[in-house]
C-alpha positions in Angstrom: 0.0 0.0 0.0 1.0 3.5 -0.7 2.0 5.9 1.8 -0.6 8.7 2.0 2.2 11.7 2.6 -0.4 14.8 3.6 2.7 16.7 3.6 3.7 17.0 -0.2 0.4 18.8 -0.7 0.0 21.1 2.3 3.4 21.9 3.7 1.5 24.4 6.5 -0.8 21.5 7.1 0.1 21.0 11.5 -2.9 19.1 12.8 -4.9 15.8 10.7 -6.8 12.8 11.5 -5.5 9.1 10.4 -6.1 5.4 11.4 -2.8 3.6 13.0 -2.3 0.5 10.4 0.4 -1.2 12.5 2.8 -1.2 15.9 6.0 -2.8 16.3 7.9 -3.0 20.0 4.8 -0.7 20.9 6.6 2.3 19.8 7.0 2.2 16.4 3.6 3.4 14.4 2.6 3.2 11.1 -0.3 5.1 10.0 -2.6 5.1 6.9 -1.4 8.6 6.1 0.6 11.0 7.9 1.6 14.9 7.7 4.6 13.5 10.2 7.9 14.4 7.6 10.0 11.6 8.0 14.0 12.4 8.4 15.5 12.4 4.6 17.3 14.1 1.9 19.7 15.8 5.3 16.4 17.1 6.5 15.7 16.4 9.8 12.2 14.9 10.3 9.2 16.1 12.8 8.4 15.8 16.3 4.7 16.5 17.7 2.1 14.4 18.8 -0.4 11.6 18.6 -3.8 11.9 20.5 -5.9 8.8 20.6 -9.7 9.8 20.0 -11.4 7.0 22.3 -9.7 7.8 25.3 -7.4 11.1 24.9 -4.2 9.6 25.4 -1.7 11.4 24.2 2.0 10.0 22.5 5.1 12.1 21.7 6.5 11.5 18.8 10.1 12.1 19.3 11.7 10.5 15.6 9.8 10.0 12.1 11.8 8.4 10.1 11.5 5.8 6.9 12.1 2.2 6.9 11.4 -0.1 4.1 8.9 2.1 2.1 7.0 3.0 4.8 7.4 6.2 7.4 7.6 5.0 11.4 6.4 7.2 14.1 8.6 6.8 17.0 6.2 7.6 19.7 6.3 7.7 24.1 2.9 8.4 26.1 2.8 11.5 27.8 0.6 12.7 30.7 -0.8 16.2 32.4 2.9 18.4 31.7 4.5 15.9 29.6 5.5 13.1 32.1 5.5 9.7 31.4 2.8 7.9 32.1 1.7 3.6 32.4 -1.3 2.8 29.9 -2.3 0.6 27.2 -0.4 1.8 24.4 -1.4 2.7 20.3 -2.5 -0.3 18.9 -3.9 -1.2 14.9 -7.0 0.5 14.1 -7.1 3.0 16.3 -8.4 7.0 15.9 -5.7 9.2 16.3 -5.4 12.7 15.6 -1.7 14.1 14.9 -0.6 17.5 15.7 3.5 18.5 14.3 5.7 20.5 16.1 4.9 23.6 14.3 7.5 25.8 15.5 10.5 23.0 14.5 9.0 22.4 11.5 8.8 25.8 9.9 12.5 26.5 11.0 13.1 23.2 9.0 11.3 24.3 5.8 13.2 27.8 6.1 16.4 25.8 5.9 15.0 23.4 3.4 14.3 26.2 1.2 17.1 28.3 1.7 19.4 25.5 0.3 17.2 25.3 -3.2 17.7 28.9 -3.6 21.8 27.9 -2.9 22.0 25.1 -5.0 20.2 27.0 -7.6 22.4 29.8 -7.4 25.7 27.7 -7.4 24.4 25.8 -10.5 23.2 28.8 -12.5 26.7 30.8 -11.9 28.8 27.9 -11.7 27.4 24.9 -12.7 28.4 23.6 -9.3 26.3 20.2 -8.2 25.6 19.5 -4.6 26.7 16.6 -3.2 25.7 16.3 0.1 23.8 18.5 3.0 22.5 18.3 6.6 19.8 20.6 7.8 19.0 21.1 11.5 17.7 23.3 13.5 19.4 26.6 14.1 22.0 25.5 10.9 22.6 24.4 7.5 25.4 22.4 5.4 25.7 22.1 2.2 28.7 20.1 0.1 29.6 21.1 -3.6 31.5 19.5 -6.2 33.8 22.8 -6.7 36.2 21.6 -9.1 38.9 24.9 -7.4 38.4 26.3 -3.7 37.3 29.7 -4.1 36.3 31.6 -1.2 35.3 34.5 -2.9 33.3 33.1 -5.2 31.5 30.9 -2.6 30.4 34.5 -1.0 29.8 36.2 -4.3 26.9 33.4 -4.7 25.6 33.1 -1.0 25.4 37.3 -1.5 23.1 36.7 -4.7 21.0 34.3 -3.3 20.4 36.8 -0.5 19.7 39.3 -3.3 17.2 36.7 -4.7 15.2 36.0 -1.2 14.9 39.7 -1.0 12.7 39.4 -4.0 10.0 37.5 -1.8 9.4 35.3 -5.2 6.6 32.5 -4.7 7.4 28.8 -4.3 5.0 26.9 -6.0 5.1 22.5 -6.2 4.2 20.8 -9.6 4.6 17.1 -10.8 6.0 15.6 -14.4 6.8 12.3 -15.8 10.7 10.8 -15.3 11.1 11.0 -19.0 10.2 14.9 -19.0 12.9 15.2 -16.1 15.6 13.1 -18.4 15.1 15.7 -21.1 15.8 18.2 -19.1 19.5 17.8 -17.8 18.9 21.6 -15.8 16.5 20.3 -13.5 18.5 17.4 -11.3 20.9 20.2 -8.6 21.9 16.7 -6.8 25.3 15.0 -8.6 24.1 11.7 -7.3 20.8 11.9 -9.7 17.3 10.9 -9.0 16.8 7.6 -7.3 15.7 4.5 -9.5 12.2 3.8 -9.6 10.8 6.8 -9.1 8.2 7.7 -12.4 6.6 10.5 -11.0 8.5 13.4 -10.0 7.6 16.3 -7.5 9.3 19.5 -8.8 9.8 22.4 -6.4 10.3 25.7 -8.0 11.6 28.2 -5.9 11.1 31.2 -8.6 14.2 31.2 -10.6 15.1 27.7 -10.2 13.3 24.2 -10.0 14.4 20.9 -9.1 13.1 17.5 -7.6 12.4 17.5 -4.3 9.9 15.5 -1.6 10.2 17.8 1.4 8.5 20.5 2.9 9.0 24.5 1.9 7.7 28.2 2.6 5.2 29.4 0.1 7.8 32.6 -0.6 11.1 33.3 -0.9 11.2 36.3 1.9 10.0 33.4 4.6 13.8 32.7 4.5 15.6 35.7 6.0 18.5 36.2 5.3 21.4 33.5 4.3 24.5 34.1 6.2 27.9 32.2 6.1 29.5 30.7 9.2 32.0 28.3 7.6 33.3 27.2 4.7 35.8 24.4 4.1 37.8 22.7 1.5 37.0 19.0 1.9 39.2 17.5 0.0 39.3 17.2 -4.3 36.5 18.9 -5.7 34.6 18.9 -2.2 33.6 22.0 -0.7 31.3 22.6 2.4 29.2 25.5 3.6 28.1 26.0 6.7 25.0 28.6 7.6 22.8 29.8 9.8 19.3 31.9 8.7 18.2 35.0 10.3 15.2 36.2 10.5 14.3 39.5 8.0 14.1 42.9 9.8 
């Protein structure tokens, strides 16, 4: 069965009722659809809770993650101010409502968008490909396949995607066939490529650049802040790695 992922068509969606399908070690739930992002693509995944509608109980959920096609909810049950309490735990077929950790979440999609407005920019003026990234809260890395270290030019490009963000463009989410992505050889930012079996393709486009992408993003550009550089590293051959942080716009 499909996963049901509310999230890749209402990114602000924070609250949604599902049916728990199954339970492993009585901590691990799978639901029949879920607005829970699970941790990929060096975004982290959400937090919240799970609220049982028969009885109220209510279960953290401190990790989503995704294991063998499907996305787990790592949950605990909570009690009056968060403490752990005994009780019968989630169990298949129950009513739950979910509720994500807004606040975390909307960091995470600043981030998340902030690094398709970088990637864009480092293709576009470089043709530089990312390689890797890890976004947290509070910070953001990002590794590129710069073929020569240049410092400069690494700032020159963070400054212009600034430039951009400042132009409060809208982000808007579209799909297209594999073989339309294949013709276009502009589209793919990631050197590793799109993953194999994938036929249907969610396209992000941030304004002035689009790419592949399953995760969640602001619905403009000025939602960012501002992009600003606190390290940047020579990794090795052709492996360079920027670290920053994202504050908020006056």
């Amino acid at each position: 069965m499909a996963i049901t992922t509310l999230y890749t068509e209402d990114m602000y969606l924070q609250e949604f009722k599902a049916t728990v399908e199954s339970v492993t070690d009585e901590k691990f739930v799978i639901l029949d659809k879920t607005a829970f992002y699970p941790k990929s693509g060096g975004v982290d995944g959400d937090t919240g809770t799970i609220t049982r509608e028969s009885d109220g109980k209510k279960f953290a959920v401190i990790y989503t993650g995704k294991f063998q096609g499907k996305i787990s909810h790592e949950v605990e049950m909570k009690g009056d101010g968060d403490k752990d309490v005994d009780g019968p735990g989630l169990k298949m077929g129950d009513k739950i409502v979910g509720k994500i950790n807004w606040e975390r979440r909307y960091e995470l999609m600043r981030y998340h968008t902030a690094a398709h407005v970088l990637s864009g920019v480092f293709y576009q003026e470089g043709k530089v490909k990312v390689t890797g990234n890890n976004l947290v809260l509070g910070k953001g890395r990002i590794d590129f396949n710069f073929p020569d270290f240049d410092r400069k030019m690494v700032e020159d490009f963070v400054r212009k995607a600034n430039e951009i963000i400042e132009k409060n463009l809208s982000v808007q989410v579209t799909y297209i066939s594999r073989e339309e992505l294949e013709k276009d050889a502009d589209l793919t930012k990631l050197a590793m490529g799109l993953p194999k079996g994938i036929q249907t393709v969610r396209i992000v486009d941030v304004g002035f650049d689009k790419q592949p992408d399953g995760g969640c993003h602001v619905r403009a550009l000025g939602e960012i802040g501002k992009i600003e550089i606190t390290t940047i590293k020579n990794k090795g051959k052709n492996n360079r790695r920027l670290y920053f942080i994202l504050k908020k716009s006056a």
